[in-house]
VOPAGU-2260 file (C-alpha; in pm, 1 decimal, decimal comma):
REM VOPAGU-2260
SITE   aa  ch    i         X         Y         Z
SITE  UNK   A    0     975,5   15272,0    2689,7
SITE  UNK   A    1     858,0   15357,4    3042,6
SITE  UNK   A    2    1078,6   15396,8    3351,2
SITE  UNK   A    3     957,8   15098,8    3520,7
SITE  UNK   A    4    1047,3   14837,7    3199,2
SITE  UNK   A    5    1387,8   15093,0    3180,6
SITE  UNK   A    6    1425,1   15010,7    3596,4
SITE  UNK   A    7    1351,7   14644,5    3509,6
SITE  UNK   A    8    1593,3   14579,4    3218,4
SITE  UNK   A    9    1856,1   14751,4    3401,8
SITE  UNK   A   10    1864,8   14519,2    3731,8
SITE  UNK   A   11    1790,8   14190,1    3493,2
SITE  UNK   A   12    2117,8   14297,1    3245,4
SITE  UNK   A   13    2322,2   14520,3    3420,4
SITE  UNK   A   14    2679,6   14422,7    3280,0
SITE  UNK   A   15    2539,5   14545,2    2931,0
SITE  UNK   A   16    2433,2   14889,8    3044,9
SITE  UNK   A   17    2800,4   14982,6    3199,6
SITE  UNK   A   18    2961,5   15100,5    2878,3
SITE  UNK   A   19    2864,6   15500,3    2873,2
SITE  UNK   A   20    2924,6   15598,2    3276,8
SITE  UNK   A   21    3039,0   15283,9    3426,5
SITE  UNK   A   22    2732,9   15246,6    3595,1
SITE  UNK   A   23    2422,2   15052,7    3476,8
SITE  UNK   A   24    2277,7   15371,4    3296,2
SITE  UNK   A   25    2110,2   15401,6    2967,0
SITE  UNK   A   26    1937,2   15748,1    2864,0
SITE  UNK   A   27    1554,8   15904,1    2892,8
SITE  UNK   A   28    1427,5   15876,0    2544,1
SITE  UNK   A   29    1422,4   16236,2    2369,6
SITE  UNK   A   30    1574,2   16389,4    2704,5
SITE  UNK   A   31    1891,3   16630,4    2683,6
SITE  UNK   A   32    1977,1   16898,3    2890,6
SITE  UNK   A   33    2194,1   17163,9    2689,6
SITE  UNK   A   34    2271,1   16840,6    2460,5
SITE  UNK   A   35    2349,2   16597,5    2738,1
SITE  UNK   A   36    2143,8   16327,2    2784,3
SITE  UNK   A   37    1937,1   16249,2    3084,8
SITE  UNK   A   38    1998,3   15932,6    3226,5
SITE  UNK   A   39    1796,9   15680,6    3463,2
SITE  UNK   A   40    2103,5   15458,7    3650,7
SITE  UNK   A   41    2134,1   15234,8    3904,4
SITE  UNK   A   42    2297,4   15288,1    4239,3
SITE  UNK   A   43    2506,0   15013,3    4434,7
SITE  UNK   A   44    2186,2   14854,8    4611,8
SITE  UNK   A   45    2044,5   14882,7    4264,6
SITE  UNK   A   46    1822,6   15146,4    4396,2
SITE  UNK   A   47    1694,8   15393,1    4046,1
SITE  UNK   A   48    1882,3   15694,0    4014,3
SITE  UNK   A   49    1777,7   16003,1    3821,4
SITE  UNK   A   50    2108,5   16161,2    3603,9
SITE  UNK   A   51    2056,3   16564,9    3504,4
SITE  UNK   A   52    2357,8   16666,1    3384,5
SITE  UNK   A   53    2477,9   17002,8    3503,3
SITE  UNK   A   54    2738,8   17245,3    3388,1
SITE  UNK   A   55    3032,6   17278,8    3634,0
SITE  UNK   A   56    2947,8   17645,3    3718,9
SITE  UNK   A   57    2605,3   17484,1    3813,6
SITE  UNK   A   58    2805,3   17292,1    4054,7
SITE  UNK   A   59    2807,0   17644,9    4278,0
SITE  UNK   A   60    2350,0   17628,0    4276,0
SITE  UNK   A   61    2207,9   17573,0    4587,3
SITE  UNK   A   62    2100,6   17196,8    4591,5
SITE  UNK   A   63    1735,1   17147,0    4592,1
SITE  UNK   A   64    1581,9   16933,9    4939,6
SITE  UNK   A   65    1278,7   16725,4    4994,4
SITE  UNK   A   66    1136,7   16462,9    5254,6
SITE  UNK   A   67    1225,3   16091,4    5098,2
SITE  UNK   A   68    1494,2   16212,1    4824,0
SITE  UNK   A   69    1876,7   16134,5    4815,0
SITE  UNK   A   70    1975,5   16468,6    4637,7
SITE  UNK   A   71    2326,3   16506,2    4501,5
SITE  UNK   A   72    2619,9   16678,6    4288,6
SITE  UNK   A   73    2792,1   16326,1    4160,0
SITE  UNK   A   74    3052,5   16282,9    3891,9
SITE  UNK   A   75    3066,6   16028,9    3652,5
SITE  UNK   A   76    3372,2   15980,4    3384,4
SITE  UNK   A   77    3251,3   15788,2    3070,3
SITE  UNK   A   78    3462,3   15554,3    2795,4
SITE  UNK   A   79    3365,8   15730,2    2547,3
SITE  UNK   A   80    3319,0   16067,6    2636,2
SITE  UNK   A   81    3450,0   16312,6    2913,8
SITE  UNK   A   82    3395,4   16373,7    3264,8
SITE  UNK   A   83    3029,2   16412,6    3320,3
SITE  UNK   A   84    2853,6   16617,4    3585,3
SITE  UNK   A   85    2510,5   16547,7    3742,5
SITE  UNK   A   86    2224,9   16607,7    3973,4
SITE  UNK   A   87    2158,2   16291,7    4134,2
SITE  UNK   A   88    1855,7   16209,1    4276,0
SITE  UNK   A   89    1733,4   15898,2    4462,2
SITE  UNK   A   90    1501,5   15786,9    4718,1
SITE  UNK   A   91    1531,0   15708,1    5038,9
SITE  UNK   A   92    1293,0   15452,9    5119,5
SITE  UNK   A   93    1242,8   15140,4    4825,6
SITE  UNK   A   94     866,3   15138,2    4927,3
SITE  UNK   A   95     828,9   15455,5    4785,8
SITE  UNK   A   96     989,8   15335,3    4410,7
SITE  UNK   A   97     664,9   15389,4    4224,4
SITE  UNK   A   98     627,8   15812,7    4378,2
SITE  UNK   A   99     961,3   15806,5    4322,8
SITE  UNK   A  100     944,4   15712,1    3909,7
SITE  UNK   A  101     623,0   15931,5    3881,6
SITE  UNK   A  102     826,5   16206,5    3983,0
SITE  UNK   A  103    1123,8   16103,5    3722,6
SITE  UNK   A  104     885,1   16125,8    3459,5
SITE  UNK   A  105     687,7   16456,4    3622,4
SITE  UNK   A  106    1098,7   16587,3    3591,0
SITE  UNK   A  107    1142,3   16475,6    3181,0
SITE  UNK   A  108     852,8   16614,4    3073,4
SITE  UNK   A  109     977,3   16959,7    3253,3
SITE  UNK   A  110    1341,8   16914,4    3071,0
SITE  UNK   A  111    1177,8   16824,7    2718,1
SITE  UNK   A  112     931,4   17131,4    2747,0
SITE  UNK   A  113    1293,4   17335,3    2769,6
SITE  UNK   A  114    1342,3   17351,7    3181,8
SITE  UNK   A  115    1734,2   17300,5    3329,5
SITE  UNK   A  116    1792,0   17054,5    3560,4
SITE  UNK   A  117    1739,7   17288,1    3895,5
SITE  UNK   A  118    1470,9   17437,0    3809,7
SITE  UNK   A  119    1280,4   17139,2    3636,0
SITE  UNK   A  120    1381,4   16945,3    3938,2
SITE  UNK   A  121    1289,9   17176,1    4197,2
SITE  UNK   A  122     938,6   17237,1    4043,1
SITE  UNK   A  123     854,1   16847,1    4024,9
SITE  UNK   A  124     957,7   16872,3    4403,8
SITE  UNK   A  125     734,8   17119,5    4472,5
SITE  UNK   A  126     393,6   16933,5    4293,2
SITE  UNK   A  127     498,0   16604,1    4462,1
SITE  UNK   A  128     619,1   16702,9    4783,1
SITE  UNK   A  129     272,1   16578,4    4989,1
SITE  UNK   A  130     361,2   16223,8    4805,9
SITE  UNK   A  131     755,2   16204,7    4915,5
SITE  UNK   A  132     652,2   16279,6    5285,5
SITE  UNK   A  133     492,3   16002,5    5345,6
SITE  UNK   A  134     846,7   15823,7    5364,4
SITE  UNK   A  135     857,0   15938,3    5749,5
SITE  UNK   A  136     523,4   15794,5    5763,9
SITE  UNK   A  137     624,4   15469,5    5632,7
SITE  UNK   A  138     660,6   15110,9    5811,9
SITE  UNK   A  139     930,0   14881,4    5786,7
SITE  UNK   A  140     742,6   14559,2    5663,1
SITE  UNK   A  141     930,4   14324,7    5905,4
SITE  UNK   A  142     748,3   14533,9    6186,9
SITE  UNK   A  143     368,1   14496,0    5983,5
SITE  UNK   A  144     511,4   14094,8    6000,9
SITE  UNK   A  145     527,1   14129,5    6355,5
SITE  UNK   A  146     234,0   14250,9    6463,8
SITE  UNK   A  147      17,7   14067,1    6264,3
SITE  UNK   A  148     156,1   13770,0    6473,9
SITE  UNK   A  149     131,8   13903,1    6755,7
SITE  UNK   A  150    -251,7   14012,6    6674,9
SITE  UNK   A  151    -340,5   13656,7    6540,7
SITE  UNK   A  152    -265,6   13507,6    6857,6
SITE  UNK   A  153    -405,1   13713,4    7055,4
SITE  UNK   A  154    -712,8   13631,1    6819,4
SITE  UNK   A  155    -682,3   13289,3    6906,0
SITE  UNK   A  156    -601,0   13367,2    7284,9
SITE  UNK   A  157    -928,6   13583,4    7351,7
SITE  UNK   A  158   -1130,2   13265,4    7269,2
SITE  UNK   A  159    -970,1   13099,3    7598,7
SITE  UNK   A  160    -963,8   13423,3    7800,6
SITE  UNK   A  161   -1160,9   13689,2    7761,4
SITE  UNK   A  162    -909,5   13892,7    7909,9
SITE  UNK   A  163    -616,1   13787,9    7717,7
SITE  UNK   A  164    -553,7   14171,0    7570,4
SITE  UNK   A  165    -430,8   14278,1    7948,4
SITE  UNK   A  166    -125,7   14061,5    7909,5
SITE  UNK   A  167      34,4   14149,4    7564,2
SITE  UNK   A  168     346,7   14338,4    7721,2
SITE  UNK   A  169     588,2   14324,3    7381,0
SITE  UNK   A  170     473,6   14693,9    7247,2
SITE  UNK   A  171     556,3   14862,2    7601,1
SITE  UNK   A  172     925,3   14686,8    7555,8
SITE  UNK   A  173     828,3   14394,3    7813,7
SITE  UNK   A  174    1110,4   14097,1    7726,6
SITE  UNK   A  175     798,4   13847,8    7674,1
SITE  UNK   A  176     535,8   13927,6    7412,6
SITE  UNK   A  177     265,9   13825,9    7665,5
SITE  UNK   A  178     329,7   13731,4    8000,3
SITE  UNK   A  179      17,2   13514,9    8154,1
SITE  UNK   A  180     -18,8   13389,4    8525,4
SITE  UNK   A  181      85,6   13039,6    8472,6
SITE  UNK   A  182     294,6   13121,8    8107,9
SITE  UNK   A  183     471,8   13346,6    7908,2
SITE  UNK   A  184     461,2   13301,3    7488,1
SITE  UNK   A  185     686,0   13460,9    7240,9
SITE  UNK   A  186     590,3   13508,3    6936,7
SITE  UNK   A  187     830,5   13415,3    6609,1
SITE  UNK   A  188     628,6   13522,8    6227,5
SITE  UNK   A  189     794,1   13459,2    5963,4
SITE  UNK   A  190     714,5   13547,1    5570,1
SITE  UNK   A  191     991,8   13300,2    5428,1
SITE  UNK   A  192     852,0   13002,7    5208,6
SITE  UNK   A  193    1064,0   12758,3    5352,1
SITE  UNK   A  194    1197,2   12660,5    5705,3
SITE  UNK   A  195    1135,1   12768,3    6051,9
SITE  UNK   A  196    1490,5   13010,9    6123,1
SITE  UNK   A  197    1388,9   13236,3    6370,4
SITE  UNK   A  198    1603,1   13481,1    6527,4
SITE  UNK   A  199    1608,1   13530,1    6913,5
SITE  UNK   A  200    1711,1   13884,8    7062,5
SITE  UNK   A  201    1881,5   13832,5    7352,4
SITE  UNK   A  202    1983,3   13587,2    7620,4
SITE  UNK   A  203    1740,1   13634,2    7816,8
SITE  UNK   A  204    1388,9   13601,3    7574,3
SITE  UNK   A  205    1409,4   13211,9    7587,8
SITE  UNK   A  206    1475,0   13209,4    7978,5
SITE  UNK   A  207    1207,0   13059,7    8216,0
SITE  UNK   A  208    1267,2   13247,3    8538,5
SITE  UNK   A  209     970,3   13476,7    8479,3
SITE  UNK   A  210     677,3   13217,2    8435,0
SITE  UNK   A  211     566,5   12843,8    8561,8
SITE  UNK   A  212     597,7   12784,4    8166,8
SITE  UNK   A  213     732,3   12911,6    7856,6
SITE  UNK   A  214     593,1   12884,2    7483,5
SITE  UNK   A  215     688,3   12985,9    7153,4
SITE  UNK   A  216     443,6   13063,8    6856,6
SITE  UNK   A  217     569,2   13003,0    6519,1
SITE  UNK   A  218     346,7   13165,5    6221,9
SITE  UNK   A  219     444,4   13146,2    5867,1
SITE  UNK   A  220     276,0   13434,1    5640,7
SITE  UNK   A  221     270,8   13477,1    5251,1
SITE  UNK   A  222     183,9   13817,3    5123,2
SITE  UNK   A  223    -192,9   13776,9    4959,7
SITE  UNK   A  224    -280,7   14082,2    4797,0
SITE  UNK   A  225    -628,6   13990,1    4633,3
SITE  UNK   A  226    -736,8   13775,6    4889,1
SITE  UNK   A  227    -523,0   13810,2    5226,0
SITE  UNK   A  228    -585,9   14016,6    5569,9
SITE  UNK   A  229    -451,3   14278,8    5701,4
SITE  UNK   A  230    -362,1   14465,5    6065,4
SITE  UNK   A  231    -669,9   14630,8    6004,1
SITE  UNK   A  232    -891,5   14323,2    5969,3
SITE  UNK   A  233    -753,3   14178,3    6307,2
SITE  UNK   A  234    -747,3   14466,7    6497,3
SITE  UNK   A  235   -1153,6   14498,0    6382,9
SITE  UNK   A  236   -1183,7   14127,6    6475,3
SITE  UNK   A  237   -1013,5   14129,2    6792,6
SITE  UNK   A  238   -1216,3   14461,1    6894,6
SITE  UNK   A  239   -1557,6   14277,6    6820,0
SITE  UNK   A  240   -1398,5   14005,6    7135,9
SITE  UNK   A  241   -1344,9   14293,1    7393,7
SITE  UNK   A  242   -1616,6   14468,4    7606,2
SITE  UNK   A  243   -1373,6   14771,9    7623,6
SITE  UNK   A  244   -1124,5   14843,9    7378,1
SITE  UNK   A  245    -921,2   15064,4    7566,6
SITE  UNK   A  246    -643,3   14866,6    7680,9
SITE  UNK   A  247    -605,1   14746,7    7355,3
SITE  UNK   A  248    -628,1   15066,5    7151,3
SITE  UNK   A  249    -357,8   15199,2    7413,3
SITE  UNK   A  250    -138,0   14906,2    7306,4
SITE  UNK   A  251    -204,9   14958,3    6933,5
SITE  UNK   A  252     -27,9   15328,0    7042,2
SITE  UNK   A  253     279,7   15162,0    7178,7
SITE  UNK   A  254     339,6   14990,3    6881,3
SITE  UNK   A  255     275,3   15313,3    6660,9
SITE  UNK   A  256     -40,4   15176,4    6495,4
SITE  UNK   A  257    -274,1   15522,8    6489,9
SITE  UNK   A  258    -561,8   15647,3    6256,5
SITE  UNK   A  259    -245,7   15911,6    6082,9
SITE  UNK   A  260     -20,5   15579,1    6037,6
SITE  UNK   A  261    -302,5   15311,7    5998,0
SITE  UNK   A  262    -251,6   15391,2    5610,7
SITE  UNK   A  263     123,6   15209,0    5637,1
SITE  UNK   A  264      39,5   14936,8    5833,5
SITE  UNK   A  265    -220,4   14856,5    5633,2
SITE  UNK   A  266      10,5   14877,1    5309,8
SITE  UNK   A  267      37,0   14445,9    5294,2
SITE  UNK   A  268    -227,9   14181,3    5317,9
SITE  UNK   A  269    -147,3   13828,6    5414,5
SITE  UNK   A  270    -270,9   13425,4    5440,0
SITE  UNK   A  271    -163,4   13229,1    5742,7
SITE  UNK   A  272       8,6   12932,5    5544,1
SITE  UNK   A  273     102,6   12762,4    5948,4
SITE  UNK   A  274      88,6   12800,3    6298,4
SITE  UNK   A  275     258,7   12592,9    6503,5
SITE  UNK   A  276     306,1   12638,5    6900,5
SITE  UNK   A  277     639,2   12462,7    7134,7
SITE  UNK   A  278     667,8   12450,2    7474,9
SITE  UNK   A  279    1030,4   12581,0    7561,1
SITE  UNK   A  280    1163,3   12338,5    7855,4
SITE  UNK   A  281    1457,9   12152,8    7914,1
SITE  UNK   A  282    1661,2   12029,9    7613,1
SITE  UNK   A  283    1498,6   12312,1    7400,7
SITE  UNK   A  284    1751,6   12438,1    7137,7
SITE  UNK   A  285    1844,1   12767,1    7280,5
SITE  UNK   A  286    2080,2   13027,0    7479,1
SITE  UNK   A  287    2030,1   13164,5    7782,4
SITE  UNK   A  288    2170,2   13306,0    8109,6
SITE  UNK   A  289    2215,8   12960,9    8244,6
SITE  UNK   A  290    2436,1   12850,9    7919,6
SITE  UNK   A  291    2726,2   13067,5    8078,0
SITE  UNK   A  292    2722,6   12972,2    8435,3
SITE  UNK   A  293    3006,2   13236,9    8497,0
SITE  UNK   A  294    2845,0   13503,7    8299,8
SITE  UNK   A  295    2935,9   13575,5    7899,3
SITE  UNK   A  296    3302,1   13600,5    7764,8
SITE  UNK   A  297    3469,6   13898,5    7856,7
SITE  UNK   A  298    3329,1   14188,6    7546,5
SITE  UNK   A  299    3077,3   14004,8    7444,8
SITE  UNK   A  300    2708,0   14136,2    7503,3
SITE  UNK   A  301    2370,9   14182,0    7337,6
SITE  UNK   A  302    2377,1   13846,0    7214,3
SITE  UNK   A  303    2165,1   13815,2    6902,6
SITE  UNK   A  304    2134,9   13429,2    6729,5
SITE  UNK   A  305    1924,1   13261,1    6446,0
SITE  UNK   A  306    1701,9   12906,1    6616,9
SITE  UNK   A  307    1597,1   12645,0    6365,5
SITE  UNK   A  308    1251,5   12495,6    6500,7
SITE  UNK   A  309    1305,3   12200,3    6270,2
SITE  UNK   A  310    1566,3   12098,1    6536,2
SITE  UNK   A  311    1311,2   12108,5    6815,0
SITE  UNK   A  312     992,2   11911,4    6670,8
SITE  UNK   A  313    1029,7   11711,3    6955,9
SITE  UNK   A  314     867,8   12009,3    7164,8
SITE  UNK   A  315     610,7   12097,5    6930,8
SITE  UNK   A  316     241,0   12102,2    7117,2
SITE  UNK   A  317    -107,9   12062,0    7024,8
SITE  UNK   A  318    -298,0   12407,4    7021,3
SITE  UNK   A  319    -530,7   12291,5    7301,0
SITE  UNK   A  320    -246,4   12249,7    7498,0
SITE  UNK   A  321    -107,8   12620,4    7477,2
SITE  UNK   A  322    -490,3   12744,2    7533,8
SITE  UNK   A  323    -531,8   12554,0    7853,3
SITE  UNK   A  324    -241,1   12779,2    7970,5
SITE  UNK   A  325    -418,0   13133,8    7899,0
C-alpha cells in the first residue's frame, strides 16, 4: 500500500490504529530497522509522521537538520511491547505533504536496502534538500485569497479609471485597500461555500473619517484547478490596462509577489462564484472609534471581530454605483 492511501486510512479510522504506540500508527510494509518496525503515525494536528526506531545509545547521534522538517528524538511506550525509541520526522508546512511522503518513501527504500535510521535519513535529506526549501518560499493560501481580490477589483476599477493602480495602498500597510478622491473600498474575499462572515481588523478599517464615502467589496472564490485563474492571469490582464506598469509592479513587491516567489502564488487557481459591493454609511453593521465615545474599556485593544453581510443587504449597491465613485 502506498503512503498516501496509509496517510488516508489513518485520518479516516484513527481509533483503530492506536493499539501498538498509542498513536494512530501502523507499520511501512517490509520495513525494520535492527527488527523494529518503521512506522508512518500521525501527530496531534494529524500532520504524517515518519517513526525510525533508534537504539538508546543512538539517542547520543547528532540529530540530522533540514529546511521544512520537524526532526526529533520522541518516545513512544506500546501495549504490547516496551518502551520504544524513535527518530521523528515531520514537516513543517502541510503544503509541502506530497515532498514530504516522497521523501518517506526515498527513506524506506534506504532502510530495506540495509541503511540505519541516521544515516538512511540523513542521505534522503541530502537528495531532497532543493525540494524541502521551498517551505520558506511558500505562501499562506489565505494571503493568494487576498490578493486575488484585491487584483479583481482593481480589474474592474481600471475600466472606470485608467489610473485606478495609483490608489491601491493595502500592500504598503495603508488601513484602506484603496483610498480614491471621493472613496475609499475595502476589500473582503472569501473561499467559504456558504455565507458572507467576514472578519474586520481593527476599529478603525470600517471608519469614514478618511473619505467623502466608504465601500466594501465582497468576493466569494472556489478553488478551480482545471479551469480557474490565477494571480498570474490578473496581474497579465491588469498589465495589458496600464501604459506603465511600474507603479504596479512596485506594488506587486510590497505584497511579496516577485519572479523567485511567483511559483507560490501561483500554486491555486480560482472561479469568481460572486461579487457583491455595499456602501458602508450610517446603520451599517460595524465597530468603530465612534462606538466607544470615551475610548475602549480599560485593556482592551487591537480589536479584531467577524461581520455577517447577510445582516446588511439593506446597503448592498449596484456595481455602476461603486464605479461612478473611482
Amino acid at each position: 500500500m502506498s503512503l498516501q492511501l496509509s496517510v488516508k486510512g489513518l485520518r479516516e479510522d484513527r481509533a483503530n490504529y492506536n493499539s501498538e504506540l498509542k498513536v494512530p500508527s501502523k507499520p511501512v510494509e517490509a520495513t525494520f530497522v535492527h527488527g523494529t518496525e518503521v512506522r508512518i503515525a500521525l501527530g496531534g494536528t494529524d500532520r504524517p509522521m515518519l517513526l525510525l526506531p533508534v537504539s538508546t545509545s543512538a539517542l547520543r547521534e547528532k540529530l540530522p537538520e533540514a529546511d521544512g522538517l520537524a526532526i526529533e528524538y520522541a518516545q513512544y511506550k506500546g501495549t504490547s511491547s516496551a518502551t520504544g525509541y524513535f527518530l521523528q520526522v515531520s514537516s513543517k508546512d502541510d503544503q509541502l505533504e506530497s515532498v514530504f511522503l516522497d521523501l518517506v518513501e526515498n527513506v524506506c527504500s534506504r532502510v530495506r536496502n540495509g541503511e540505519g535510521s541516521h544515516t538512511a535519513l540523513a542521505s534522503a535529506i541530502d537528495e531532497f534538500r532543493d525540494l524541502l526549501s521551498r517551505s520558506r518560499q511558500l505562501v499562506d493560501r489565505s494571503r493568494i485569497v487576498g490578493l486575488m481580490g484585491e487584483l479583481l477589483f482593481l480589474n474592474t476599477a481600471l475600466d472606470s479609471n485608467s489610473k485606478a493602480a495609483t490608489f491601491w495602498t493595502g500592500p504598503g500597510g495603508g488601513r484602506r485597500d484603496f483610498l480614491f478622491p471621493e472613496a475609499a473600498v475595502e476589500i473582503k474575499t472569501t473561499e467559504q461555500s456558504t455565507g458572507r462572515n467576514v472578519v474586520i481588523h481593527s476599529l478603525a478599517q470600517l471608519a469614514t473619517d478618511d473619505a467623502d464615502e466608504l465601500f466594501l467589496m465582497f468576493y466569494r472564490l472556489e478553488e478551480n484547478p482545471g479551469k480557474g485563474m490565477a494571480v498570474s492571469d490578473l496581474v497579465q490582464a491588469i498589465r495589458a490596462k496600464l501604459d506603465s506598469a511600474e507603479f504596479f509592479d512596485k506594488k506587486l513587491e510590497e505584497v511579496g509577489y516577485n519572479g523567485s516567489s511567483s511559483e507560490s502564488w501561483n500554486a491555486f487557481r480560482w472561479s469568481l462564484l460572486e461579487a457583491a459591493p455595499y456602501r458602508v454609511a450610517d446603520g451599517f453593521p460595524r465597530i468603530t472609534p465612534a462606538t466607544f465615545p470615551k475610548g475602549p474599556p480599560a485593556g482592551v485593544s487591537q480589536v479584531t471581530y467577524q461581520l455577517d453581510l447577510d445582516t446588511a443587504e439593506t446597503f448592498a449597491i449596484p456595481d455602476e454605483v461603486l464605479s461612478e465613485k473611482l
